[in-house]
C-alpha positions as CSV (number, residue, x, y, z in Angstrom):
1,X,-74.6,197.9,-9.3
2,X,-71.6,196.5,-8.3
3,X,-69.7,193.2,-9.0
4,X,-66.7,191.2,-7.3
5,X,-65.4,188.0,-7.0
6,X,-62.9,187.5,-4.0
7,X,-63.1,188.3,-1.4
8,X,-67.3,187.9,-1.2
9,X,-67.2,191.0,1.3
10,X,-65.9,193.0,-1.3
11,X,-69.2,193.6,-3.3
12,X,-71.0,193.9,-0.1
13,X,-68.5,196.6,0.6
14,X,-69.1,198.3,-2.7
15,X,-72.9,198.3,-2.3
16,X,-72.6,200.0,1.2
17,X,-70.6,202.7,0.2
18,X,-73.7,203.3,-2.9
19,X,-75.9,203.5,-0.2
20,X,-73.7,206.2,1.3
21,X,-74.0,208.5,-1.3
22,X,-70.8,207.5,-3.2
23,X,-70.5,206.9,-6.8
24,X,-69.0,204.3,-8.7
25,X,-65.0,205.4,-8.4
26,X,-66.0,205.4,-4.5
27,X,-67.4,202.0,-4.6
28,X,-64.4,200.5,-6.3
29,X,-62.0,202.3,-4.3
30,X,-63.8,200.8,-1.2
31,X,-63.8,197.4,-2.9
32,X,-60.6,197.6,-3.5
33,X,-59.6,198.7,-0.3
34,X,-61.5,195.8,1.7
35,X,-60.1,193.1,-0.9
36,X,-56.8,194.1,0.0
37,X,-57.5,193.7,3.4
38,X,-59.1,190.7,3.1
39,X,-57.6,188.7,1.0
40,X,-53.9,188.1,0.8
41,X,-53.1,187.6,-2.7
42,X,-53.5,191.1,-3.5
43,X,-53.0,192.8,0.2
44,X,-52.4,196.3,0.6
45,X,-48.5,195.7,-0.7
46,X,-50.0,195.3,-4.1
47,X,-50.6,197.4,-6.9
48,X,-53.6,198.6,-8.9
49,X,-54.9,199.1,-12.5
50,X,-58.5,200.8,-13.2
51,X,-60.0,202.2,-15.9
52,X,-63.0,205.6,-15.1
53,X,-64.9,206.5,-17.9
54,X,-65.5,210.7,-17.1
55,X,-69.1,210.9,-18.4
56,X,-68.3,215.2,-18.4
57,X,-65.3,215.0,-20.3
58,X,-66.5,211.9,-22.1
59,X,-62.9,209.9,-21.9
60,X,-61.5,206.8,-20.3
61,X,-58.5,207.7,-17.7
62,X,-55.9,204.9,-16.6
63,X,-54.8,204.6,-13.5
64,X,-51.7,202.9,-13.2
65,X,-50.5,202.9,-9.4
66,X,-47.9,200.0,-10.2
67,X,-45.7,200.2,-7.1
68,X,-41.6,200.3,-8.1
69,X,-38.6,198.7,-6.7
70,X,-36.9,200.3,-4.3
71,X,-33.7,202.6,-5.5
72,X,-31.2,200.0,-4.5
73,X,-32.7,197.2,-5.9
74,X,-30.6,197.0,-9.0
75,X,-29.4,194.1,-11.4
76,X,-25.8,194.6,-9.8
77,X,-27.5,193.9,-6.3
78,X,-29.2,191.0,-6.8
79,X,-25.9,189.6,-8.4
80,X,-23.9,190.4,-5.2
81,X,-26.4,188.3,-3.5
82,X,-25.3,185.3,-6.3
83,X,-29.1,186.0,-7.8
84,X,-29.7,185.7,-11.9
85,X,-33.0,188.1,-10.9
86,X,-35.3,188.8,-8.0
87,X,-36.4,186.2,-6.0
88,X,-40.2,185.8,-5.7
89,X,-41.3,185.6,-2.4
90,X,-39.3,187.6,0.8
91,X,-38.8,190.8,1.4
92,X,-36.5,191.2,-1.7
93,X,-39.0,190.7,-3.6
94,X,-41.0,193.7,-2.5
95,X,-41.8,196.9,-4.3
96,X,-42.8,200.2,-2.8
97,X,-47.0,199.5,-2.5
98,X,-48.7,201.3,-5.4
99,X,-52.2,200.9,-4.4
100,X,-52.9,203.1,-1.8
101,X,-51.7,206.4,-3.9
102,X,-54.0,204.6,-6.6
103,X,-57.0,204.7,-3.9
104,X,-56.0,208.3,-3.0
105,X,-55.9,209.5,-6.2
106,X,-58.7,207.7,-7.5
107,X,-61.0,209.0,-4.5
108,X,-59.4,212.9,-5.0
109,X,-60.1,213.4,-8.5
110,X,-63.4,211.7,-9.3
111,X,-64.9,210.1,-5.8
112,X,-67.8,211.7,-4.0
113,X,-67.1,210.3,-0.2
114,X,-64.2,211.5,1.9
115,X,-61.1,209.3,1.8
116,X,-61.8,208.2,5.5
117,X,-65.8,207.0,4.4
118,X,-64.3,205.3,1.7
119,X,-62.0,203.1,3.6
120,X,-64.3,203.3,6.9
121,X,-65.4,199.1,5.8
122,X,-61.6,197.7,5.1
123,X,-60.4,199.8,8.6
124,X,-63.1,198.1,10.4
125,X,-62.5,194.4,8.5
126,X,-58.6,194.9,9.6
127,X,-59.8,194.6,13.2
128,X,-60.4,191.1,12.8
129,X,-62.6,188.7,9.9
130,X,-63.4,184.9,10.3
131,X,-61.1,183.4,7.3
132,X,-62.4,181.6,4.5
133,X,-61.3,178.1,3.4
134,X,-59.7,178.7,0.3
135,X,-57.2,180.8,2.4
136,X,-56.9,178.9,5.0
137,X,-55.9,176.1,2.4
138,X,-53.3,178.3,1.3
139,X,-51.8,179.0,4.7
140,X,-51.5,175.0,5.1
141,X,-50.5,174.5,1.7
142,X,-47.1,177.3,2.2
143,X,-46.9,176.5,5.8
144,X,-42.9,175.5,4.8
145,X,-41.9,178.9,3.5
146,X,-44.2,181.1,6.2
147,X,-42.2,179.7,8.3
148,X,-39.2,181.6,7.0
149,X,-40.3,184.7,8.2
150,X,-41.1,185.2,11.9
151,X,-43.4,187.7,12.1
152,X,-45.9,186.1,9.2
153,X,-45.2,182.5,11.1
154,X,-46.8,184.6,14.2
155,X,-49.6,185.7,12.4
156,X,-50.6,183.0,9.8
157,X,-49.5,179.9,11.9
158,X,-51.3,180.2,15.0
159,X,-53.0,176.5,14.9
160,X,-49.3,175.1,15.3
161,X,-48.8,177.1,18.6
162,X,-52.6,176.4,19.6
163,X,-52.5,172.7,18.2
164,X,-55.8,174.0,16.1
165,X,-55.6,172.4,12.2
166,X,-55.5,175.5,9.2
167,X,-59.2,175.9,8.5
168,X,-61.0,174.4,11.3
169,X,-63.3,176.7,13.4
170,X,-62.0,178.2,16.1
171,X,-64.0,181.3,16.7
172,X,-61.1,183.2,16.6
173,X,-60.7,186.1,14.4
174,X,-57.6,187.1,12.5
């Protein structure tokens, strides 16, 4: 059985790779691997928590693939730049991605599947998904600061060079 919230696909996703032959640390690793391609909140920059109960060994394992900040990311630096403490959003705010070593190891130690079955459904989703609502509501709603950044204004803004509205049906696949 398998359970997700958002992205939908996700579960979907999770039941496929069951059908596959994987177990549940596959599933979730799949899950987890089309969610952060799906769904921007979390995206493959993120980091991942997940608890595996070992039903040889009979224990719980953590996995804890936070992603850290980058060496030169120190208090002093973020002073120079006249900064009390990271900003939130840019690319100073970004760590070193922890969830794909979290996927790896999770698959490695207690998966069934190869690492390449496991993320077969997210490779295939990053070749282009219709967009729900509730993001395209975002994009519109942040539309002032994805503007900052040229290459996410590219990607997520499209309907201003097209004249097409955030959320309206296009056809077109991101």
């Amino acid at each position: 059985m398998v359970a997700g919230g958002r992205p939908a696909n996700a579960a979907t996703v999770g039941a496929m790779t069951f059908q596959r032959g994987g177990n549940a640390v596959d599933a979730a690793a799949a899950m987890i691997a089309a969610t952060c391609t799906m769904w921007d909140t979390l995206s493959w920059g993120g980091e991942t928590q997940a608890l595996i109960y070992n039903p040889i060994t009979k224990k719980v394992i953590g996995i804890n693939a936070l992603g850290v900040a980058p060496t030169g990311a120190t208090p002093e630096f973020f002073r120079s730049k006249g900064m009390s403490y990271p900003p939130e959003f840019g690319p100073l705010a970004a760590v070193t991605p922890g969830t794909p070593g979290g996927i790896i190891t999770m698959v490695a130690e207690w998966g069934k599947l190869s690492l390449k079955d496991v993320l077969a459904p997210a490779i295939e989703m990053a070749d282009g998904y219709p967009i729900d609502i509730e993001t395209a509501n975002v994009i519109q709603r942040d539309r002032q600061r994805i503007r900052q950044w040229p290459y996410s204004r590219k990607v997520f803004l499209v309907h201003e060079r097209t004249g097409n509205v955030a959320g309206e049906d296009t056809g077109r696949k991101i």
